[in-house]
N, CA, C and O atoms as a DFTB+ gen file, in Angstrom:
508 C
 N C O
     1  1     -12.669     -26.537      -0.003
     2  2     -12.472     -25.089       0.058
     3  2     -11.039     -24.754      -0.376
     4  3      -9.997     -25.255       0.046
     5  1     -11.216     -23.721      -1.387
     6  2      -9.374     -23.665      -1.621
     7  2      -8.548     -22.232      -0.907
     8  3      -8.847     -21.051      -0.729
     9  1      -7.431     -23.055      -0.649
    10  2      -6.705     -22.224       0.615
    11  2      -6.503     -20.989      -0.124
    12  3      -6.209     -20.866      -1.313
    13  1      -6.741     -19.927       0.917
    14  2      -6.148     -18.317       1.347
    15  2      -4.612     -18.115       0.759
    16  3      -3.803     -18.804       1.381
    17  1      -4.145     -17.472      -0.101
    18  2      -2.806     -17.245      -0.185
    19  2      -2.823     -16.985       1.312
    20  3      -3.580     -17.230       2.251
    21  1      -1.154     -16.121       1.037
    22  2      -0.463     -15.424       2.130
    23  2       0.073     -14.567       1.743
    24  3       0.417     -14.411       0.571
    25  1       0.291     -13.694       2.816
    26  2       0.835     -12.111       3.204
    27  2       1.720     -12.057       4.116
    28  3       1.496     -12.453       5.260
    29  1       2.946     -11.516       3.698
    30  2       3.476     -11.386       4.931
    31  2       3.853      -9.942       4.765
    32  3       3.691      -9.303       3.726
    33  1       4.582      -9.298       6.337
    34  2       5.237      -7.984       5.823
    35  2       6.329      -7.805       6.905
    36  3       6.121      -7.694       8.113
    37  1       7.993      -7.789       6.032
    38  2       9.141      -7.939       7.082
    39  2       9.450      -6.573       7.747
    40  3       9.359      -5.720       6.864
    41  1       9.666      -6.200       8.532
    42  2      10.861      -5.211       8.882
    43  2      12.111      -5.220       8.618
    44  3      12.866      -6.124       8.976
    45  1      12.421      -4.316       8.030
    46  2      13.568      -4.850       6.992
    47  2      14.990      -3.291       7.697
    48  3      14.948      -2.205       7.119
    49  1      15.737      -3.445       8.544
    50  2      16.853      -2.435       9.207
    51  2      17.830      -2.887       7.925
    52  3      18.556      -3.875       8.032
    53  1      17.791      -2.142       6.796
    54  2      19.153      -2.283       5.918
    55  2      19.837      -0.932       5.953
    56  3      19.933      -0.126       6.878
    57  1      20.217      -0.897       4.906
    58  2      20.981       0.810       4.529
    59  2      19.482       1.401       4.936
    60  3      19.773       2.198       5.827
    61  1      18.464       1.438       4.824
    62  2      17.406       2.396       5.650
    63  2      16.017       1.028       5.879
    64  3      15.442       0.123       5.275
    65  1      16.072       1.638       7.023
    66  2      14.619       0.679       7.801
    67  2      13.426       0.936       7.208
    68  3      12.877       2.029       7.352
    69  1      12.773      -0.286       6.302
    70  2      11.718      -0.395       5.579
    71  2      10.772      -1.415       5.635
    72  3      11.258      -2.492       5.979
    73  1       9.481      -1.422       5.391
    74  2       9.175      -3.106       5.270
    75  2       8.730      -3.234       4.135
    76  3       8.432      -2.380       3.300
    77  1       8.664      -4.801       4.096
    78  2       8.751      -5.577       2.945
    79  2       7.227      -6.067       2.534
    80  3       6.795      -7.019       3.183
    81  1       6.495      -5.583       1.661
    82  2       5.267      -6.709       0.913
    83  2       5.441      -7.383       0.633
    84  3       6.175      -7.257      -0.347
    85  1       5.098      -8.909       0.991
    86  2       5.243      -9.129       0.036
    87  2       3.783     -10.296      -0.302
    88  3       3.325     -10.749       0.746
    89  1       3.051     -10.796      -1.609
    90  2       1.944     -11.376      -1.281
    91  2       2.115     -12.209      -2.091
    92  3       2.838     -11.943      -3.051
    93  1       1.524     -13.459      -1.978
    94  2       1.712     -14.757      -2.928
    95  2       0.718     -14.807      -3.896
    96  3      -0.453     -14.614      -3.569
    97  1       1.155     -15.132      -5.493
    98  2       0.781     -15.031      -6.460
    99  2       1.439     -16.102      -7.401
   100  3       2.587     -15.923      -7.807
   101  1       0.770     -17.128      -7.722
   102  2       1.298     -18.091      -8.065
   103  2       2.121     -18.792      -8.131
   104  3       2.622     -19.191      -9.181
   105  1       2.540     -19.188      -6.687
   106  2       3.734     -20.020      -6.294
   107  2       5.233     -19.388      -5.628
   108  3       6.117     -19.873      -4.922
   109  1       4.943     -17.762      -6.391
   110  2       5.980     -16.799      -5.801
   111  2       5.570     -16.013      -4.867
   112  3       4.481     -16.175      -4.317
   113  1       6.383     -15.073      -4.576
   114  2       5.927     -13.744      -3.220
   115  2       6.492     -12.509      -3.931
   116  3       7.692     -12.236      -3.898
   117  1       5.462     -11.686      -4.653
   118  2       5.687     -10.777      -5.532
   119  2       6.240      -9.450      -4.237
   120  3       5.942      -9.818      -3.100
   121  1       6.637      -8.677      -4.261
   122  2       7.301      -7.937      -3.507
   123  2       7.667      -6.661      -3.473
   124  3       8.723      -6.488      -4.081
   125  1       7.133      -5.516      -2.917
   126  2       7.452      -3.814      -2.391
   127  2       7.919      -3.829      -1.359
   128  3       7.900      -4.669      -0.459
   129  1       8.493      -2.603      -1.486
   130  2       9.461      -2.033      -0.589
   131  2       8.229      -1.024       0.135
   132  3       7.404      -0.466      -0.588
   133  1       8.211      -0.869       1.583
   134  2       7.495       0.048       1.731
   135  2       8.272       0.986       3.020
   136  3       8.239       0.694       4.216
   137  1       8.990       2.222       2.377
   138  2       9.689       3.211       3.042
   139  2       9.015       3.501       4.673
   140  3       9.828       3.710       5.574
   141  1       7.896       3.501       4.916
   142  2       7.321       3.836       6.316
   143  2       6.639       2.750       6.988
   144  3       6.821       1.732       6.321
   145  1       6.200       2.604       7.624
   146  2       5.247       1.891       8.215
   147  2       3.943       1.851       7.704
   148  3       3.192       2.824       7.628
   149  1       3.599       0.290       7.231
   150  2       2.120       0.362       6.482
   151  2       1.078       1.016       7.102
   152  3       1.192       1.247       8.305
   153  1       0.159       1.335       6.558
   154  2      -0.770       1.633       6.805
   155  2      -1.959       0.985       7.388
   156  3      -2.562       0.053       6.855
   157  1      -2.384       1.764       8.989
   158  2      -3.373       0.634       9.602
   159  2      -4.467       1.649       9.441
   160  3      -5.369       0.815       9.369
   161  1      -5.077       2.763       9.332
   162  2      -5.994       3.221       9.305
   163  2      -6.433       3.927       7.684
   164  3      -5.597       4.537       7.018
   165  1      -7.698       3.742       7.275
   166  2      -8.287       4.581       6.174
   167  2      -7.460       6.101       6.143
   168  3      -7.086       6.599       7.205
   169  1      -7.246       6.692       5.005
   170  2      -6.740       8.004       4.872
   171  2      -5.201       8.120       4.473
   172  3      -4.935       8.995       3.650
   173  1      -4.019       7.233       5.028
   174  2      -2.796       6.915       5.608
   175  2      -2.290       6.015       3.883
   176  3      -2.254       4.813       3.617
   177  1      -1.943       7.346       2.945
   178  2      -1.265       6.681       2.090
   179  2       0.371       6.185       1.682
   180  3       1.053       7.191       1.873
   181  1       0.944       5.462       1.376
   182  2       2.460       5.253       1.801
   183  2       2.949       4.845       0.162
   184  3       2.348       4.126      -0.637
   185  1       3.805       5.326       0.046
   186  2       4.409       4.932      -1.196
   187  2       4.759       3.433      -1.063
   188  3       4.728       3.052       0.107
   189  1       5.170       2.243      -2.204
   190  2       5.103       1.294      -2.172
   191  2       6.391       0.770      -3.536
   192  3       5.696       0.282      -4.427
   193  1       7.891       0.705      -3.973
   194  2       8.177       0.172      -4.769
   195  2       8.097      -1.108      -4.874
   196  3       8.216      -1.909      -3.947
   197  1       7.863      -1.386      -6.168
   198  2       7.956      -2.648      -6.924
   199  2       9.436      -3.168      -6.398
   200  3      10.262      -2.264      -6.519
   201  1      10.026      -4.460      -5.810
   202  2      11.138      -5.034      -5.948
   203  2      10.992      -6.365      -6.793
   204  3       9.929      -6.775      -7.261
   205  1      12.306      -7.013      -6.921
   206  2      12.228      -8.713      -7.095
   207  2      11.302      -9.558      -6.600
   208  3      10.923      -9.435      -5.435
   209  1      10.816     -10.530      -7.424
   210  2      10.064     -11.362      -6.492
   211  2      10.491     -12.422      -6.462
   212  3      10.749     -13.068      -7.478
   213  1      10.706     -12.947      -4.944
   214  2      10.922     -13.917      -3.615
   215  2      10.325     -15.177      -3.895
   216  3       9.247     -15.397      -4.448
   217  1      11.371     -16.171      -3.330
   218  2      10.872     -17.291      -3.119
   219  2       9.543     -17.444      -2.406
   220  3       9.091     -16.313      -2.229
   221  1       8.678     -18.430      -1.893
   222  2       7.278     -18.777      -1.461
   223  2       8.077     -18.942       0.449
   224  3       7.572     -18.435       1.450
   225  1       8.832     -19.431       0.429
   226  2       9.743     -19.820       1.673
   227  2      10.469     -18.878       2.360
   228  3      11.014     -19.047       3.451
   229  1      10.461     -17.770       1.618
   230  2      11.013     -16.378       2.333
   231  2      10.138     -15.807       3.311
   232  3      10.480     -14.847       4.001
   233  1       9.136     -16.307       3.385
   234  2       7.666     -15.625       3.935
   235  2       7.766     -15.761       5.480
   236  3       7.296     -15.035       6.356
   237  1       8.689     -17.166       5.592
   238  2       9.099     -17.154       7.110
   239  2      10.151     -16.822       7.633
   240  3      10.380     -17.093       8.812
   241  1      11.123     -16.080       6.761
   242  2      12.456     -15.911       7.333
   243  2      12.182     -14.520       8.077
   244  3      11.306     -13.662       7.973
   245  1      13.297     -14.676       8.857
   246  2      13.383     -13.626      10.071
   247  2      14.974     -14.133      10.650
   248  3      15.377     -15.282      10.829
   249  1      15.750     -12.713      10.878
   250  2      17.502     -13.063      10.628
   251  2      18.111     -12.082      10.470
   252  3      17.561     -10.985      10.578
   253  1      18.999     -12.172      10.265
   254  2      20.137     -11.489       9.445
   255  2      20.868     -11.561       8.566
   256  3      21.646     -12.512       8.646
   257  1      21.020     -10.575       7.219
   258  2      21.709     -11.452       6.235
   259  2      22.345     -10.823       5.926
   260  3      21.996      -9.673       5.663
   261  1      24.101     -11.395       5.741
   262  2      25.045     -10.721       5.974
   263  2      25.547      -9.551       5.127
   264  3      25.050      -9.272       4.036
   265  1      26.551      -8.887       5.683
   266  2      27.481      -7.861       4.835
   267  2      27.919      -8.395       3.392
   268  3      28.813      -9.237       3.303
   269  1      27.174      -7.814       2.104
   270  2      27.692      -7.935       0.860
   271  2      26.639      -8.529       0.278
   272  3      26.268      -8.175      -0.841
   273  1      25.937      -9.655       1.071
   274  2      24.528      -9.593      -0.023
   275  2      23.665      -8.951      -0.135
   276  3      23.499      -8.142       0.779
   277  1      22.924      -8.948      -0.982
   278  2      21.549      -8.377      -1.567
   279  2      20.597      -8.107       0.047
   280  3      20.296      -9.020       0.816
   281  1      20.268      -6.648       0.248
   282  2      19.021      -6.583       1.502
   283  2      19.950      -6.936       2.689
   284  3      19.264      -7.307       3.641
   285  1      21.083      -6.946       2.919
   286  2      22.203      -7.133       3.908
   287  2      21.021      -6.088       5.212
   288  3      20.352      -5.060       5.113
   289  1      21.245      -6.874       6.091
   290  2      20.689      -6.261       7.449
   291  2      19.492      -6.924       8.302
   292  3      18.811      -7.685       7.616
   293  1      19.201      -6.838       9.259
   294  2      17.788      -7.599       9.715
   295  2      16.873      -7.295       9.530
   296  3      16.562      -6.139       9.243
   297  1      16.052      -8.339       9.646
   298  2      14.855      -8.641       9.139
   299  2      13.821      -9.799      10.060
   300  3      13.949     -10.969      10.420
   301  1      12.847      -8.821      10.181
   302  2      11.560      -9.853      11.302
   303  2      10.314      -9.571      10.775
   304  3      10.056      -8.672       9.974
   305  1       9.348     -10.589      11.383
   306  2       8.378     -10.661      10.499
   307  2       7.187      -9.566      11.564
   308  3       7.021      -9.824      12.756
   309  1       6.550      -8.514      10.945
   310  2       6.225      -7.279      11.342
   311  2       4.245      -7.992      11.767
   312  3       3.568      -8.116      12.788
   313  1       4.043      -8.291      10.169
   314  2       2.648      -8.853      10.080
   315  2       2.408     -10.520       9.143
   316  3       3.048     -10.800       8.129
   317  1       1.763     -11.082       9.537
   318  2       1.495     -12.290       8.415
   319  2       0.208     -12.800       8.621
   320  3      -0.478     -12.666       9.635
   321  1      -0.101     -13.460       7.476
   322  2      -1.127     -13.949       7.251
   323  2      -2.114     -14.046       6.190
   324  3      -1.696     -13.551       5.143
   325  1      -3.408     -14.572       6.114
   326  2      -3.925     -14.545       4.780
   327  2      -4.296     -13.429       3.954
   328  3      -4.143     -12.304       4.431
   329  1      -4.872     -13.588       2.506
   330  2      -5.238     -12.427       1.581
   331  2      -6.423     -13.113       0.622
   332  3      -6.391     -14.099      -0.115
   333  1      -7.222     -12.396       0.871
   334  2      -8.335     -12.617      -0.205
   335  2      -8.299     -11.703      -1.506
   336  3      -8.869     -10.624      -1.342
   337  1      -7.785     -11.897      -2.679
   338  2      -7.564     -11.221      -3.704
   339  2      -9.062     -10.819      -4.331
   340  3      -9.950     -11.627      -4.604
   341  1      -9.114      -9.482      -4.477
   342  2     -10.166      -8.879      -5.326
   343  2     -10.222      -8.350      -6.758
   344  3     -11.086      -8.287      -7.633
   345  1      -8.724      -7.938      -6.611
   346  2      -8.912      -7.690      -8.027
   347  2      -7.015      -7.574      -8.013
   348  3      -6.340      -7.098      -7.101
   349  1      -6.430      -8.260      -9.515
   350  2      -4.851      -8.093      -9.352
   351  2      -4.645      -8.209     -11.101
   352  3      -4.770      -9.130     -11.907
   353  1      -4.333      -7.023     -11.181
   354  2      -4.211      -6.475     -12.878
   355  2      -2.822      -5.848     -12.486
   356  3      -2.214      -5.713     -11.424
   357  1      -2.581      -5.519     -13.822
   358  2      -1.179      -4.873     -14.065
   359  2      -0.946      -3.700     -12.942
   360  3      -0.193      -3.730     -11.968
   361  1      -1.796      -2.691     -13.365
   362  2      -1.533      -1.425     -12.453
   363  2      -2.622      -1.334     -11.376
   364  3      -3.011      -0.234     -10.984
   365  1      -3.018      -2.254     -10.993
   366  2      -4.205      -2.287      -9.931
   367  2      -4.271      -3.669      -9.282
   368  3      -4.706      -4.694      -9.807
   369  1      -3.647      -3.493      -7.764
   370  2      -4.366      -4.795      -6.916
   371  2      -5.073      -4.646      -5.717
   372  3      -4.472      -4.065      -4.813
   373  1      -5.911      -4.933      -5.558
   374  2      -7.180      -4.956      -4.450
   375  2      -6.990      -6.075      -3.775
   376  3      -6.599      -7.034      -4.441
   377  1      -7.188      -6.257      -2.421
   378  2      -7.321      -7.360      -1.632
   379  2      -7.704      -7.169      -0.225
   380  3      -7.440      -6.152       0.416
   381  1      -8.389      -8.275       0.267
   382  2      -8.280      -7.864       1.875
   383  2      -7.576      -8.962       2.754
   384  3      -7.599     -10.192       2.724
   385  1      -6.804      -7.839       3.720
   386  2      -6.008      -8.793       4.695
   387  2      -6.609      -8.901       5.289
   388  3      -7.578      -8.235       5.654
   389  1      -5.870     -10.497       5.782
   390  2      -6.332     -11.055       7.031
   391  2      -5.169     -11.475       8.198
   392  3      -4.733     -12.625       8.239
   393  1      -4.821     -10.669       8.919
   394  2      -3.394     -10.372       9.708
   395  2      -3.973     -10.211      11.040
   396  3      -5.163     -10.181      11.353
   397  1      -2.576     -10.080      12.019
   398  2      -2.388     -10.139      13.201
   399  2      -3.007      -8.030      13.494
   400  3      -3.691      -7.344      14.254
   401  1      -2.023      -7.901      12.101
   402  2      -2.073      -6.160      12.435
   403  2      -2.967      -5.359      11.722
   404  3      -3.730      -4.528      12.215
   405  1      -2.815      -5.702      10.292
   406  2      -3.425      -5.625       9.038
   407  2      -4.517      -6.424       8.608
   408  3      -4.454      -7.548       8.109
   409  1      -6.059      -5.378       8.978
   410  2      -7.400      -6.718       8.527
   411  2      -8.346      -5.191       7.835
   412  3      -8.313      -4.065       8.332
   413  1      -8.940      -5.516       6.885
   414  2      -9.290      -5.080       6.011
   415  2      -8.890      -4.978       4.349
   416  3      -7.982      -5.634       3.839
   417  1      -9.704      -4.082       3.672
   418  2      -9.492      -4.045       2.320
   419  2      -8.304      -3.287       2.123
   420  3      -8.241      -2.452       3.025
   421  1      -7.115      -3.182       1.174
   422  2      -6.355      -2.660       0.786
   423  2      -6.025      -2.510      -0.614
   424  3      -6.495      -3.300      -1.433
   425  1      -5.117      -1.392      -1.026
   426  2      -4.980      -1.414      -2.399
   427  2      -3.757      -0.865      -2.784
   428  3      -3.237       0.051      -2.147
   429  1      -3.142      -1.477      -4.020
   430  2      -2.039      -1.134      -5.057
   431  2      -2.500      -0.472      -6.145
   432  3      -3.510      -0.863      -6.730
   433  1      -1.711       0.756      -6.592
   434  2      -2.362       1.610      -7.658
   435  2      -0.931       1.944      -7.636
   436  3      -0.262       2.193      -6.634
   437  1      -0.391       1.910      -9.329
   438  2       0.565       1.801     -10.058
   439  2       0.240       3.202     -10.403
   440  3      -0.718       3.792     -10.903
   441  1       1.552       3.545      -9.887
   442  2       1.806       5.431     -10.432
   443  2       1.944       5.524     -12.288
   444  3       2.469       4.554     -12.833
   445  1       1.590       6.386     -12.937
   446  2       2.016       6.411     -14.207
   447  2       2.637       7.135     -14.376
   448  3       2.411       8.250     -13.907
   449  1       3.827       6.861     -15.190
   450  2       4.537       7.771     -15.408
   451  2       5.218       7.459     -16.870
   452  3       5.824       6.408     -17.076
   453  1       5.066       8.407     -17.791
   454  2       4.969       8.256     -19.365
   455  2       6.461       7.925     -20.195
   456  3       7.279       8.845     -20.173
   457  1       6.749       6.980     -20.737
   458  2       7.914       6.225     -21.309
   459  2       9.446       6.069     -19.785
   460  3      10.673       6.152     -19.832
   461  1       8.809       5.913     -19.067
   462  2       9.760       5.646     -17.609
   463  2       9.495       4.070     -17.675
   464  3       8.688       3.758     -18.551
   465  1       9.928       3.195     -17.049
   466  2       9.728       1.652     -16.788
   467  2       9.485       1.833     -15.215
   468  3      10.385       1.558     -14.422
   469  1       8.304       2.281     -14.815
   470  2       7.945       2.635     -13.328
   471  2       7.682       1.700     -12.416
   472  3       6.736       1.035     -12.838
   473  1       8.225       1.120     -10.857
   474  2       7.790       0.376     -10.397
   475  2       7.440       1.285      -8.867
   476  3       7.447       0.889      -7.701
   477  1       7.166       2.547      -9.413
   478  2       6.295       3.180      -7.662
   479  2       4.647       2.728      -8.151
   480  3       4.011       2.581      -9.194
   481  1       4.437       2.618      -6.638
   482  2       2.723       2.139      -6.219
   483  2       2.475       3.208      -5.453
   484  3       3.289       4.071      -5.127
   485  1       1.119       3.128      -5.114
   486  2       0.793       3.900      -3.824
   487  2       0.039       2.950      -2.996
   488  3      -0.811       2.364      -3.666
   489  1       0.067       2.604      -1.762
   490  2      -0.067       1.718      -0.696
   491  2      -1.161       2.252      -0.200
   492  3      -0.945       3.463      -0.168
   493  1      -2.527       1.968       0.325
   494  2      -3.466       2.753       1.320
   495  2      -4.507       1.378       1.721
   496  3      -4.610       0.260       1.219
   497  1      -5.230       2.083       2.915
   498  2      -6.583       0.544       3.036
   499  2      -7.500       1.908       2.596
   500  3      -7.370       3.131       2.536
   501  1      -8.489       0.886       2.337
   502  2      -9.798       1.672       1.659
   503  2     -10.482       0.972       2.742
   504  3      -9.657       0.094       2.490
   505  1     -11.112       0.541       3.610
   506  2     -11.851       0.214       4.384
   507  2     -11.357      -0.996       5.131
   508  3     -12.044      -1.494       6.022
């Protein structure tokens, strides 16, 4: 049987308290910023930026990281656990979690926005 990626999602207290997507995709942990608190119920849509993507080993950190680097501030791990990928295209990813907090289908839908280099999503569960 071949293993479940992973999901994790940090709480992230920097210059403003956010959490972190982030989901594994071939060896990395591709990664959004998500300004509010994800979404646990159908209806509950949340904006989602595109950031850098993370080492595979970041997935367990939880800490503090200091004044002057990159994401300076704490950070704990909010939700984790597996992801069954349904569908993961450019401007569209589907999947369902499998979390402590987060269990159901969810989805990424890439905002368009015309000759911009856009990395807003919109965050929601569909069931």
């Amino acid at each position: 049987m071949e293993k479940l990626p992973i999901f994790v999602i940090q709480k992230h207290k920097s210059s403003h308290l956010h959490y972190d997507l982030r989901l594994e995709k071939e060896g990395i942990l591709k990664s959004w910023a998500i300004p509010k608190e994800p979404p646990t119920k159908v209806g509950i849509k949340r904006l989602a930026v595109e950031v850098k993507d993370h080492p595979l080993d970041y997935a367990d950190f939880q800490g503090n990281i200091p004044e002057g680097l990159y994401g300076a501030g704490s950070v704990k791990i909010w939700d984790k656990g597996f992801y069954v990928p349904i569908k993961f295209e450019e401007k569209e990813i589907v999947f369902k979690l499998k979390g402590k907090r987060l269990k159901g289908t969810y989805c990424l839908i890439k905002f368009e926005v015309k000759n911009l280099k856009n990395k807003n999503w919109l965050f929601f569960k569909k069931t």
